[in-house]
C-alpha positions as CSV (number, residue, x, y, z in Angstrom):
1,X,174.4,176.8,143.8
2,X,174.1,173.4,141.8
3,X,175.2,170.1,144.4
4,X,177.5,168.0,143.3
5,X,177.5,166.2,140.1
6,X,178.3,164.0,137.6
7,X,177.3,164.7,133.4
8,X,178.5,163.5,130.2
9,X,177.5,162.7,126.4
10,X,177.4,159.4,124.5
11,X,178.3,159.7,121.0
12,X,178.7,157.0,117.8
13,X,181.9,157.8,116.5
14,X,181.5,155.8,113.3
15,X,178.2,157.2,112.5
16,X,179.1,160.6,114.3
17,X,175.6,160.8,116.2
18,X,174.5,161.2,119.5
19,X,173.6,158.4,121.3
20,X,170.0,158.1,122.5
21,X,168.9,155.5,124.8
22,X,172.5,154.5,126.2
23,X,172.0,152.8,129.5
24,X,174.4,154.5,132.2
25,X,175.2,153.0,135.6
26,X,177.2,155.5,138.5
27,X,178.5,153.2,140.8
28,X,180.1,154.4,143.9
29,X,183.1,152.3,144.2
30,X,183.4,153.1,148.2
31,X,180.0,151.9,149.6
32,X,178.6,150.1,145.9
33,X,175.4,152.4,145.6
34,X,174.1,152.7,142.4
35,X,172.5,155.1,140.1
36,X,171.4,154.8,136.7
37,X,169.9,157.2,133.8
38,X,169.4,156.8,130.4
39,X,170.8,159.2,127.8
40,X,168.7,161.9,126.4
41,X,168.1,162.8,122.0
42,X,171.2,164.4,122.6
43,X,173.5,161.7,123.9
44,X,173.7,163.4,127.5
45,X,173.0,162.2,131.2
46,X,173.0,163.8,134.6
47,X,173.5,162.5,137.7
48,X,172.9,165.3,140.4
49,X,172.9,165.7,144.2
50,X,175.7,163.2,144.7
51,X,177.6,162.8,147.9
52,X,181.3,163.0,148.0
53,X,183.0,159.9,147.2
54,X,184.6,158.2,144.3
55,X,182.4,156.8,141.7
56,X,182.6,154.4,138.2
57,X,180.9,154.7,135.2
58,X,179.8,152.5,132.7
59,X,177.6,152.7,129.6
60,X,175.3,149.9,127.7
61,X,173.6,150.5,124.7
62,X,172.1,147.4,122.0
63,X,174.5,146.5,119.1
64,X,177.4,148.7,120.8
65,X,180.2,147.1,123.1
66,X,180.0,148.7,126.5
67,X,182.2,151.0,128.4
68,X,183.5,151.4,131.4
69,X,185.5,153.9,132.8
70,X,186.7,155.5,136.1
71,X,185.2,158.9,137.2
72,X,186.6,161.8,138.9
73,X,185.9,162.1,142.2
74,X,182.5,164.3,143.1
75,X,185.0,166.7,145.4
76,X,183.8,168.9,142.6
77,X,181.3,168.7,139.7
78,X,183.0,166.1,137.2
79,X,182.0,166.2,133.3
80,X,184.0,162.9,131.7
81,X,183.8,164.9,128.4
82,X,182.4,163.2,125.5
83,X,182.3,159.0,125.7
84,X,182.3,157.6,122.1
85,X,180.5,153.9,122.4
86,X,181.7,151.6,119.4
87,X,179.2,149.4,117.2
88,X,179.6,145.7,117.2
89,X,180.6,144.7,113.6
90,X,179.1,140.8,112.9
């Protein structure tokens, strides 16, 4: 039986590609412990084996603006869906 988790993908809405090499930070908002991963050829990232507690994400990535968001609770496993990261016009 898989342990609690949290997974997602990064996507780049205006090119409408996955997002490879995002940065991702879990923060647990309760005690401040963080995890981090980095997103995969196919925009996705795992965090796995997580305790029970409320956590926030948020997502980096060069030439995109960043993203932060509130996760659901890891009661249960939580998949935040798809997390389009805009690119920084100049």
């Amino acid at each position: 039986m898989p342990k609690r988790f949290i997974a997602g993908a990064v996507y780049g809405p205006s090119a409408d590609e996955c997002s490879e090499g995002a940065f991702v930070t879990l923060t647990n908002r309760e005690d401040g412990d963080k995890l981090t991963a980095g997103t995969d050829e196919f925009g996705d990232f795992w965090f796995e084996g997580l305790k029970v507690g409320d956590w926030s994400l948020s997502i980096e990535k060069e030439g995109h603006r960043p993203c932060r968001m509130e996760s659901p609770g890891t009661e249960k496993k939580a998949n935040p869906g798809d997390i389009a990261l805009e690119t920084i016009r100049e």
